[in-house]
LUMTORDO-455767 format. One record per residue: x, y, z of N, C-alpha, C, O in turn; residue in three letters. Coordinates in pm, 1 decimal. Layout:
<pt n_east="X" n_north="Y" n_up="Z" ca_east="X" ca_north="Y" ca_up="Z" c_east="X" c_north="Y" c_up="Z" o_east="X" o_north="Y" o_up="Z" rest="ALA"/>
...
END
This chain:
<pt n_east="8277.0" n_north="6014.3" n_up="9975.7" ca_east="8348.4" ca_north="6067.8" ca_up="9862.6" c_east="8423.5" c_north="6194.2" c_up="9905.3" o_east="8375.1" o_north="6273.7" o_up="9986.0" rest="UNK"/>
<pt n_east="8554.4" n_north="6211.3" n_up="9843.1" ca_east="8622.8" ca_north="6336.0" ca_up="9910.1" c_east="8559.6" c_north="6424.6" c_up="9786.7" o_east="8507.4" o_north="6375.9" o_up="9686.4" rest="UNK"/>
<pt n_east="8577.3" n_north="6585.6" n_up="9819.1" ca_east="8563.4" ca_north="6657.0" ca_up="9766.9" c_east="8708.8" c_north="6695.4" c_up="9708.4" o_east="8820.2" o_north="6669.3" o_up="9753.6" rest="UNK"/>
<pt n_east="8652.1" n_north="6799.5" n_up="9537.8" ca_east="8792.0" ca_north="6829.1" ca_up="9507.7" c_east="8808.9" c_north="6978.5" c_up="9495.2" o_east="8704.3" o_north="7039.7" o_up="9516.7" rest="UNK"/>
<pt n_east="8873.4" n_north="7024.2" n_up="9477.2" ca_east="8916.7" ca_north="7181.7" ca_up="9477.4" c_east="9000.3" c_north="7197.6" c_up="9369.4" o_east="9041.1" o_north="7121.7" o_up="9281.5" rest="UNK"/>
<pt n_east="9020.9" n_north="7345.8" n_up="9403.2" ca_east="9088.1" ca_north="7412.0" ca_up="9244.3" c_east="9213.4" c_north="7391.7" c_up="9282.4" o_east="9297.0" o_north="7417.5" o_up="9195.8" rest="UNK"/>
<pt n_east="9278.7" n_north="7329.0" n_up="9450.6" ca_east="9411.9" ca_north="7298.6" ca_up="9452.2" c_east="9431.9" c_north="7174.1" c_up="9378.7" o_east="9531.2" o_north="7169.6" o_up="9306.1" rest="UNK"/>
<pt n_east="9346.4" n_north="7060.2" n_up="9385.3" ca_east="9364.8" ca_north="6922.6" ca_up="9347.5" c_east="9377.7" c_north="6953.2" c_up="9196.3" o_east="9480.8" o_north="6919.9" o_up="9137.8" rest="UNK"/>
<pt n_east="9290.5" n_north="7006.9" n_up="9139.7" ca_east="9303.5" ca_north="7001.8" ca_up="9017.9" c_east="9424.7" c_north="7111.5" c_up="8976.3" o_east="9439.6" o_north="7098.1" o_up="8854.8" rest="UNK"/>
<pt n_east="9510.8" n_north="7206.9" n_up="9023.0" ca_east="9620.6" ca_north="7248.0" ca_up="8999.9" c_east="9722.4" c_north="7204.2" c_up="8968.8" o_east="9801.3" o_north="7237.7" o_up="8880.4" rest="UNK"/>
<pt n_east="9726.4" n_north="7051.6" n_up="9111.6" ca_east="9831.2" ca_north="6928.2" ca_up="9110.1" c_east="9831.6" c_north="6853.5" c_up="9009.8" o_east="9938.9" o_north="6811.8" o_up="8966.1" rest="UNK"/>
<pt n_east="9712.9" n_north="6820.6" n_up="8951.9" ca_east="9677.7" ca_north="6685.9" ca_up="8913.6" c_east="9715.9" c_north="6767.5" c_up="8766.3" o_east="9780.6" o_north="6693.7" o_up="8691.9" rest="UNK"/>
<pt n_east="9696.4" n_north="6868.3" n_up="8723.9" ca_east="9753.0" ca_north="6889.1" ca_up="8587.8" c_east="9855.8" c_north="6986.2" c_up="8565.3" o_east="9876.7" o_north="7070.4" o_up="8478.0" rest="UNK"/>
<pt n_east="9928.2" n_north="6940.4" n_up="8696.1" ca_east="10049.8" ca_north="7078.1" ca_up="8693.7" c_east="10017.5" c_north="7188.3" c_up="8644.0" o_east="10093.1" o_north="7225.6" o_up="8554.3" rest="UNK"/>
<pt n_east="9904.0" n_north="7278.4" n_up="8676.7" ca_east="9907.2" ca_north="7406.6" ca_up="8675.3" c_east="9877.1" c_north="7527.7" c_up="8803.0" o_east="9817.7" o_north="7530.1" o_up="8910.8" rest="UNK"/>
<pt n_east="9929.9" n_north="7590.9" n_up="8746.9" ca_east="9883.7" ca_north="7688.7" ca_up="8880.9" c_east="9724.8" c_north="7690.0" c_up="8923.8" o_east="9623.2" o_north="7660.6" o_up="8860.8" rest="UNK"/>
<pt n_east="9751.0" n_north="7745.1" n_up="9082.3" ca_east="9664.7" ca_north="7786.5" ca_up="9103.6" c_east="9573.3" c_north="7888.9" c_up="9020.0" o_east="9464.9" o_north="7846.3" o_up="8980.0" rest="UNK"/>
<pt n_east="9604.5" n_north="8000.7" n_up="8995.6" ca_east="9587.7" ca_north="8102.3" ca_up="8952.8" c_east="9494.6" c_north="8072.5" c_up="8835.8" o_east="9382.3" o_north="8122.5" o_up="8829.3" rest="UNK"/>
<pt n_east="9547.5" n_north="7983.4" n_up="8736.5" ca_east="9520.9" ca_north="7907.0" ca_up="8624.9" c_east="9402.8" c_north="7856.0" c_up="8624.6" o_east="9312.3" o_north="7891.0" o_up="8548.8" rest="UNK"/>
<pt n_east="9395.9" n_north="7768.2" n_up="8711.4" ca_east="9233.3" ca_north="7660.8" ca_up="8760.4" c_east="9138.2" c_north="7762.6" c_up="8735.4" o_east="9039.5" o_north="7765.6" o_up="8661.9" rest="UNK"/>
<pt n_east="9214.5" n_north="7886.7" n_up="8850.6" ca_east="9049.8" ca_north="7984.8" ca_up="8903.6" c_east="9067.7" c_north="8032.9" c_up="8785.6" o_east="8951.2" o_north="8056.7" o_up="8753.6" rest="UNK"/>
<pt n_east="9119.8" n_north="8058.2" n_up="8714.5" ca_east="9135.5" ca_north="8154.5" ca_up="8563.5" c_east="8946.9" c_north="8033.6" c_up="8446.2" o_east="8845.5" o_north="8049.5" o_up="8378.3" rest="UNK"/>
<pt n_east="9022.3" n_north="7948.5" n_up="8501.1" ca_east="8918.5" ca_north="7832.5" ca_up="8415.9" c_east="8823.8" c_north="7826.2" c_up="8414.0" o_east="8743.1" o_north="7800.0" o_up="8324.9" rest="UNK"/>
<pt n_east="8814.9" n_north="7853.1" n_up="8529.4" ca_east="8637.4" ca_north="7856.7" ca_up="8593.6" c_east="8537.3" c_north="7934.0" c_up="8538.4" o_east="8422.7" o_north="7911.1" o_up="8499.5" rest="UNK"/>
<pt n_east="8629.2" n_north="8059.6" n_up="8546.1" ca_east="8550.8" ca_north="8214.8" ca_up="8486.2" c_east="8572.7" c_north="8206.2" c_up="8348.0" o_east="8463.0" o_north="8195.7" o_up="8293.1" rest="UNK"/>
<pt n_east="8651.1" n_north="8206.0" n_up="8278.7" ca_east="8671.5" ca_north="8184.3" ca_up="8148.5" c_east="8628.6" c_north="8077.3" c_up="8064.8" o_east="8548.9" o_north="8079.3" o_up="7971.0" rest="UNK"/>
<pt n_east="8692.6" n_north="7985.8" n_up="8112.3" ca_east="8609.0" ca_north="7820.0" ca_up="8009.0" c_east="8594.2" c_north="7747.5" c_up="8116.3" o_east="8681.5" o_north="7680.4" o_up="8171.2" rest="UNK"/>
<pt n_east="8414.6" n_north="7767.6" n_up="8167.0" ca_east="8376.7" ca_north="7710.6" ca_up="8260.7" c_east="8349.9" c_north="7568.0" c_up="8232.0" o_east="8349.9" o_north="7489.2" o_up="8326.5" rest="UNK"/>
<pt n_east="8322.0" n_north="7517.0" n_up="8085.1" ca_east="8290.5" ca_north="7365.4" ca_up="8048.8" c_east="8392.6" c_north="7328.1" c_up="8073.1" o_east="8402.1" o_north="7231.3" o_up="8148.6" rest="UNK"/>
<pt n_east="8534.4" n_north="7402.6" n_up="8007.6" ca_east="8684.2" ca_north="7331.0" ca_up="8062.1" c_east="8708.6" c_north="7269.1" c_up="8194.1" o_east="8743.2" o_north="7153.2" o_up="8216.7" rest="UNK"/>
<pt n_east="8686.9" n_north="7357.0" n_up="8270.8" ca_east="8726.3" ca_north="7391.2" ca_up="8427.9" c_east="8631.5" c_north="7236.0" c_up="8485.7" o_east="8680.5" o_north="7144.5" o_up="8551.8" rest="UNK"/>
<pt n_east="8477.8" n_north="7246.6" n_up="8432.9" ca_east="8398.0" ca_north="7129.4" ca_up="8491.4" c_east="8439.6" c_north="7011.2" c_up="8478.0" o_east="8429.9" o_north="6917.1" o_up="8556.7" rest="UNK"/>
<pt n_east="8524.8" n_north="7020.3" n_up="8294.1" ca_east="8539.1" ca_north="6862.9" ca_up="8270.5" c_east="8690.1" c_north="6825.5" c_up="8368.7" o_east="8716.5" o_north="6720.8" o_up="8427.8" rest="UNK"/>
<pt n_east="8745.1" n_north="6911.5" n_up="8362.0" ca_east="8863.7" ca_north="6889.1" ca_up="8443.3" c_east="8844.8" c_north="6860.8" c_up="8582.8" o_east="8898.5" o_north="6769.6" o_up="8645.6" rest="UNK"/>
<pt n_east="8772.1" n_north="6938.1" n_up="8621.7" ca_east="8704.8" ca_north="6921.1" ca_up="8785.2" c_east="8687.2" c_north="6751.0" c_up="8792.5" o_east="8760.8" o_north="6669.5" o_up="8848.2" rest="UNK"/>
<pt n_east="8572.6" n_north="6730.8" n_up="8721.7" ca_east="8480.6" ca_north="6610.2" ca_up="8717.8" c_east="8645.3" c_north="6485.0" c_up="8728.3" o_east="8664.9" o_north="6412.9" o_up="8826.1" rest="UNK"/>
<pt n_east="8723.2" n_north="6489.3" n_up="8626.0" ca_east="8827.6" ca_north="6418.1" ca_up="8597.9" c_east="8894.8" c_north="6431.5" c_up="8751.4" o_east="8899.0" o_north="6336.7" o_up="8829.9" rest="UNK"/>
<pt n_east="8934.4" n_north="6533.9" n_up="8773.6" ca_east="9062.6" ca_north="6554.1" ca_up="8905.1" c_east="8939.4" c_north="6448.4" c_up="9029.1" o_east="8975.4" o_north="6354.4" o_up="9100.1" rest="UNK"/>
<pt n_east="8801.4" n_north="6504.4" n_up="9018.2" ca_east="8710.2" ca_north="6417.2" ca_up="9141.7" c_east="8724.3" c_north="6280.4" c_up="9138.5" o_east="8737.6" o_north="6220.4" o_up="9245.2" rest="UNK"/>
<pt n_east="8723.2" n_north="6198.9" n_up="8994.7" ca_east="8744.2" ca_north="6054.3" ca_up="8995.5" c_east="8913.6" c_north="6008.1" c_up="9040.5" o_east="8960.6" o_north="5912.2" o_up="9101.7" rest="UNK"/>
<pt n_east="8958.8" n_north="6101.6" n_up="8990.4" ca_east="9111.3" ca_north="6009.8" ca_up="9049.8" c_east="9135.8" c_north="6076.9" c_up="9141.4" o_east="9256.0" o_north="6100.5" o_up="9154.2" rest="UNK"/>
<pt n_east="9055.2" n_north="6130.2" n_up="9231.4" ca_east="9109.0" ca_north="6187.4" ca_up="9403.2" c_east="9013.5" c_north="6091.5" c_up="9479.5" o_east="9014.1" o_north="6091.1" o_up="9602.6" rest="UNK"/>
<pt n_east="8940.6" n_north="6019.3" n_up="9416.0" ca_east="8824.3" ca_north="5895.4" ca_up="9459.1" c_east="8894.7" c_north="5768.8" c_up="9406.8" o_east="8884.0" o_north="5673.4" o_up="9484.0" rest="UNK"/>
<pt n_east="8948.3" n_north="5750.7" n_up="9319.9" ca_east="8986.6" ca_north="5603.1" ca_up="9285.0" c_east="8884.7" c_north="5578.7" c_up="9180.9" o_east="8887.8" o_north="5459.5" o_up="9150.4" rest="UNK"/>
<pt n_east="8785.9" n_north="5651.4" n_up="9106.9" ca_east="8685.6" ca_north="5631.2" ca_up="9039.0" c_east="8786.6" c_north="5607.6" c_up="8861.6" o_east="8846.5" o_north="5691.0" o_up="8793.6" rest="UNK"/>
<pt n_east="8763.0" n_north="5448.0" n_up="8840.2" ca_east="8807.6" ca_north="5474.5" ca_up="8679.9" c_east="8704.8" c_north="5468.1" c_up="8592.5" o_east="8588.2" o_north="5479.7" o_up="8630.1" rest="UNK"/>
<pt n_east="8747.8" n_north="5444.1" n_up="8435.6" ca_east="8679.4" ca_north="5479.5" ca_up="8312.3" c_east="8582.1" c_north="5312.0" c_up="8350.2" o_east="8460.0" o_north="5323.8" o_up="8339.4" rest="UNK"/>
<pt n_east="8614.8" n_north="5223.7" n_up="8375.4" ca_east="8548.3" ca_north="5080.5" ca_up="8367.5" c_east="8458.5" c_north="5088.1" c_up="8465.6" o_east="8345.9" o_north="5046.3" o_up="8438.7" rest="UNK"/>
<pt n_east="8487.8" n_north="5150.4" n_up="8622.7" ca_east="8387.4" ca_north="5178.6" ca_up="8693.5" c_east="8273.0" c_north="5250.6" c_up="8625.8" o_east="8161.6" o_north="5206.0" o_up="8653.3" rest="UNK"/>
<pt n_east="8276.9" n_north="5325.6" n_up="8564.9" ca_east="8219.8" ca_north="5430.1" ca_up="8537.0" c_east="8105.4" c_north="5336.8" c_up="8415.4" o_east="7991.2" o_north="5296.1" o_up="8436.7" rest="UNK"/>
<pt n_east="8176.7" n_north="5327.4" n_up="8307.6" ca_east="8103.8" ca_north="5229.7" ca_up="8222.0" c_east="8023.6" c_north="5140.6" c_up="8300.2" o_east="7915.3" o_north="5106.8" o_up="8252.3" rest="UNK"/>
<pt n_east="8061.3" n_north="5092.4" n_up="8423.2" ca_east="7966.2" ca_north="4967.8" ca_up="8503.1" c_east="7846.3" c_north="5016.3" c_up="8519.5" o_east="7743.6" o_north="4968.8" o_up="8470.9" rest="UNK"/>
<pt n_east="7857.9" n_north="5145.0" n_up="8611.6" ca_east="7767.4" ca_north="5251.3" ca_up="8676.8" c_east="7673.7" c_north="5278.1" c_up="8587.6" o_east="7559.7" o_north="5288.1" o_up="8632.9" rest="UNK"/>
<pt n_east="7695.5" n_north="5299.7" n_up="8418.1" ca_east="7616.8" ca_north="5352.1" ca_up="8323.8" c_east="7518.1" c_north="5219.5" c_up="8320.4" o_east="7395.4" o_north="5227.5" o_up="8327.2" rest="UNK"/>
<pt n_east="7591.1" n_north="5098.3" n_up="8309.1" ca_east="7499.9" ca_north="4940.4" ca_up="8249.0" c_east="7462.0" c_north="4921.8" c_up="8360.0" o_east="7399.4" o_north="4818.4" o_up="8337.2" rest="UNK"/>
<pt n_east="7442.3" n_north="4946.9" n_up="8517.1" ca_east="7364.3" ca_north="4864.8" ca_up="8603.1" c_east="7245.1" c_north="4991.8" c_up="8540.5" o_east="7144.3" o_north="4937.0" o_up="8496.0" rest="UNK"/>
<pt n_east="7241.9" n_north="5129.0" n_up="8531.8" ca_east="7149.9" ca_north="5256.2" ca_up="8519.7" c_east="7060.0" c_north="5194.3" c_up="8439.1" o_east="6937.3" o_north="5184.6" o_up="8438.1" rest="UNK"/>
<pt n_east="7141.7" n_north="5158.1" n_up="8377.4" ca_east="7044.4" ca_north="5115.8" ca_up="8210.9" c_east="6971.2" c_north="4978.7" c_up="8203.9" o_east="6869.9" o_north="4961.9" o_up="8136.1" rest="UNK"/>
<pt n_east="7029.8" n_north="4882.3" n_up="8278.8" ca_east="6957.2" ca_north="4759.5" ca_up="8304.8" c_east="6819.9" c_north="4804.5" c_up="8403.3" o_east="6709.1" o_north="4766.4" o_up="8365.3" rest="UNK"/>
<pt n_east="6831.3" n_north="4885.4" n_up="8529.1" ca_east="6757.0" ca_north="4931.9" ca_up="8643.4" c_east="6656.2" c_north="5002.6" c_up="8591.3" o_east="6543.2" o_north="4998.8" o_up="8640.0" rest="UNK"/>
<pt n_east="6696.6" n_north="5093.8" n_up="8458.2" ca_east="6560.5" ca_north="5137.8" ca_up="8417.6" c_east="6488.0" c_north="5018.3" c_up="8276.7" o_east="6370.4" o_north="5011.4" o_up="8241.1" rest="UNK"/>
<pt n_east="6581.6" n_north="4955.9" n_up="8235.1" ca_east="6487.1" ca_north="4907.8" ca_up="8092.1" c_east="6388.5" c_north="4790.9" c_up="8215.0" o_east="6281.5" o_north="4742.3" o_up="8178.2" rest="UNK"/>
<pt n_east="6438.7" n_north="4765.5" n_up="8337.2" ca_east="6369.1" ca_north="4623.2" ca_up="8417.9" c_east="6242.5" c_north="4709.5" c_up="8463.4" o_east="6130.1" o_north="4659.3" o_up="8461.9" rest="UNK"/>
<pt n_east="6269.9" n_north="4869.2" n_up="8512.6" ca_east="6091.7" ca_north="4913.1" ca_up="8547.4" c_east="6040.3" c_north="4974.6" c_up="8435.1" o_east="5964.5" o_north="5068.5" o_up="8459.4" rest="UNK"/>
<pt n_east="6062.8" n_north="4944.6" n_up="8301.8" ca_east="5934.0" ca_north="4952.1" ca_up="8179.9" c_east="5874.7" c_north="4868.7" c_up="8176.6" o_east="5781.9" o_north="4862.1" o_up="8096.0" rest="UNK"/>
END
């Protein structure tokens, strides 16, 4: 998995640099959810993957009760 940075996520929502790091310190839930978002599409990770990932979780635990 690549890692992402406060440059990727600058690009990915046309904002400055400056801006990102502004996010972090200020509206750090912002900054995470954005992070988290810029990490899946610098991975190729979409919303359907993601939903998959949740139903194998959930099948894997209801099968060891």
């Amino acid at each position: 998995m690549k890692k992402v940075t406060n440059t990727d996520i600058a690009e990915y929502t046309d904002k400055s640099l400056n801006t990102i790091n502004g996010w972090s310190g200020k509206f750090p839930k912002l900054w995470e959810l954005v992070k988290t978002g810029a990490f899946c599409k610098k991975n190729g990770i979409n919303i359907d993957m993601i939903k998959n990932c949740i139903q194998l979780k959930k099948l894997a635990r209801d099968n060891d009760e």
